[in-house]
N, C-alpha and C positions, 0 to 999 in steps of 0.2 A: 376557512371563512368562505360564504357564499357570497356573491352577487348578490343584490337588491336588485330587480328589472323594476322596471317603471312600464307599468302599462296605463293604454288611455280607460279609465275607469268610470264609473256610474257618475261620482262625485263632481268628474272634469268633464261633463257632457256639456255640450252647449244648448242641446234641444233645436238643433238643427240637424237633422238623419245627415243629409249628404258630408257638411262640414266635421261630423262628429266620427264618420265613416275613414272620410280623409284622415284626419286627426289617428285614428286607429292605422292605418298605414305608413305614415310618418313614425309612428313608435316601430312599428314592424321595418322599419328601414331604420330607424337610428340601430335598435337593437340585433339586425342583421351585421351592423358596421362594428357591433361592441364583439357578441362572438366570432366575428371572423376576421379581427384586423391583425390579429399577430403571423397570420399566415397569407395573408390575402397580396396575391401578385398585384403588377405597377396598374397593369391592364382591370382587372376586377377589379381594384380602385378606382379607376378615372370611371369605368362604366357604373358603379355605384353614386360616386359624385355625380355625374351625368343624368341618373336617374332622379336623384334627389332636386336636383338641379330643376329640371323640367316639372317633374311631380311639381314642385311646393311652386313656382309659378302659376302652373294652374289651381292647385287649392288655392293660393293667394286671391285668386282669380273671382274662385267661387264665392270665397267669403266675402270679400268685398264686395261682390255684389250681394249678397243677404244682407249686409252690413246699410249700403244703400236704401234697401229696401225696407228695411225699418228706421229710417231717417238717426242711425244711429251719433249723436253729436261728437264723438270722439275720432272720426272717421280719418280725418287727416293725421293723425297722431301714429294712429292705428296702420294706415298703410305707410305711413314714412317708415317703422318697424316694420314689416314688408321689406319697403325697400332696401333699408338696410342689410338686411338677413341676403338677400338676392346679391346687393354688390358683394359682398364677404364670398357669401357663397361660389358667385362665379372669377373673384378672384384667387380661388381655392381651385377653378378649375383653369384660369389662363396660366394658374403656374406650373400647373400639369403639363399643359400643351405646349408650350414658351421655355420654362425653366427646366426643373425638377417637383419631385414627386411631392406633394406637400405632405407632411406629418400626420399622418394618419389618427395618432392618437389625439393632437390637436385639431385636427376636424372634427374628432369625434368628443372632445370637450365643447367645442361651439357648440356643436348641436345639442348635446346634452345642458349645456346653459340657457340654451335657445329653447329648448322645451319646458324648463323652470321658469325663466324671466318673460316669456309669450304666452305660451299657449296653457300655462300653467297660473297665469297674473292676469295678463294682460286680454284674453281671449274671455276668461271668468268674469269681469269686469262688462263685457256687452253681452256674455250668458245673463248675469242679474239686471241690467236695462232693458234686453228684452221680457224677463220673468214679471220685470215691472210694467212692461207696457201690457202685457197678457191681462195683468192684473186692474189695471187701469181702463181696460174695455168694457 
């Protein structure tokens, strides 16, 4: 049986280059996490979480400000899922640094959620507000 990969595709674009760029990188880091977690040392974890960590801050970053910029009305909603993904996320990383090693496999189900319930729903959702504001011009 193969793997199904999930890449960021034509369908899931948001018509935002830099955001949709990002978006293609976060796949490329979940799916670094899927092929290489059954081997993958304590240390190449936390620097993988760490990467992920900082990466999607700044995407958060960026989006929210396009998000801004077209006076998008969902905005608060929108980045409260932000912030949540962020505390999760970085409590995935104090229990690295603090505890023990968190679950690999279960970080790697967050994120896989996290890419279905966001950026797969929720991110499509101000791709069609914006198709409509284009439209509305």
């Amino acid at each position: 049986m193969t793997k199904k990969k999930k890449n960021c595709t034509k369908e899931m674009t948001v018509f935002i280059r830099k955001v949709d760029e990002q978006h293609q990188k976060f796949f490329k880091l979940v799916r670094n996490l899927d092929n290489n977690k059954e081997g993958m040392t304590s240390k190449e974890y936390a620097r993988l979480l760490s990467i992920l960590t900082d990466y999607l801050i700044e995407h958060f970053e960026t989006e929210e400000s396009y998000l801004r910029k077209i006076d998008y009305p969902y905005l608060n909603e929108h980045i409260a899922d932000h912030r949540h993904f962020i505390y999760t996320i970085s409590n995935y990383n104090l229990m690295y640094n603090r505890f023990s090693v968190p679950d690999v496999e279960e970080v790697y189900q967050f994120l896989k959620k996290w890419l279905a319930e966001h950026e797969l729903d929720a991110d499509m959702v101000y791709r069609n507000y914006l198709i409509k504001q284009i439209k509305n011009d």
